[in-house]
N, C-alpha and C positions, 0 to 999 in steps of 0.2 A: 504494500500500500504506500502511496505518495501521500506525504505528507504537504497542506497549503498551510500559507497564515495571509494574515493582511497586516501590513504594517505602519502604524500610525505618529508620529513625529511632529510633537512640540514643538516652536519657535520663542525661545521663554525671553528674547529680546522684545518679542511682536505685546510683552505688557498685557495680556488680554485677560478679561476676568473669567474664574473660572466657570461662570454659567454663559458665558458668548462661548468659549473654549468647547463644553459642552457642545453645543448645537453646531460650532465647524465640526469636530468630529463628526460628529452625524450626517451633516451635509457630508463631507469629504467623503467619507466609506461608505454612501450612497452611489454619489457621483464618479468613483471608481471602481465600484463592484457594478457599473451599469456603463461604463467606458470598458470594461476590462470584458463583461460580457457581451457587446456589442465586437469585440474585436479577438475573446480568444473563449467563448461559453465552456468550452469543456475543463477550463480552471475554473472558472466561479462554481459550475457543478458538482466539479467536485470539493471547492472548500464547503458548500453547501451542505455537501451528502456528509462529510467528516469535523462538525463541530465549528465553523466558523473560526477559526483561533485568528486572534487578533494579538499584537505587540505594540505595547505605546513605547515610545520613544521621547528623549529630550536632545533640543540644540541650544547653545549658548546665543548664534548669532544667525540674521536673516540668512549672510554667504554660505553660511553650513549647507541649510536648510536648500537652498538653490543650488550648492554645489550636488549633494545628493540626487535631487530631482535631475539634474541634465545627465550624471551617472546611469542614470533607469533610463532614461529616453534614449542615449547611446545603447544600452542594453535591451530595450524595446519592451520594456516593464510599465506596467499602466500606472500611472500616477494621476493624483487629483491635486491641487493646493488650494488652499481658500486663505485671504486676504483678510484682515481686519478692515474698519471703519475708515482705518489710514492707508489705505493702502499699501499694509505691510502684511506679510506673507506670515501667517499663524500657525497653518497644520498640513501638511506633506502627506498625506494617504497613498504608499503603493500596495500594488496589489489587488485580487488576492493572487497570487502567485504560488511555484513551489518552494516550499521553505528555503532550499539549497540554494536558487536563484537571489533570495531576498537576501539572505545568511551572507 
């Protein structure tokens, strides 16, 4: 059995409280588990069929946060980000993927 997760990544420069922080997550691993299914379903189905395992994550700074995401685009891994109020980049959702690929 293959193991998936989704992986979810703080930007704890982006200031955000934690109930907006809340509902990015939510948006974010929406909008990538519906990005990621539109472009690879036989991963969403199966993180679906084995538990949804999800991993949170922190960054110190936005660069991190960006540097990672372009990581996954070169690596052709679905990503999502959602923005703050300010236009500053909050929460990085890849996935869901295979653990090894995310790892």
């Amino acid at each position: 059995m293959l193991d998936y997760k989704q992986v979810i990544i703080y930007n704890k420069s982006s200031n955000t409280p934690f109930n907006k922080c809340l509902q990015f997550i939510v948006l974010g691993s929406i909008n990538s588990v519906d990005k990621s299914f539109r472009e690879h379903n036989e991963k969403v189905n199966n993180w679906l069929k084995f538990g949804q395992k999800k991993v949170t994550l922190q960054v110190q700074q936005d660069s991190e946060l960006l540097d990672i995401q372009s990581i996954c685009k070169n690596k052709k891994i679905t990503t999502a980000i959602i923005n703050n109020e300010k236009n500053v980049p909050s929460i990085l959702v890849l996935g869901p993927d295979l653990e090894k690929v995310l790892d």
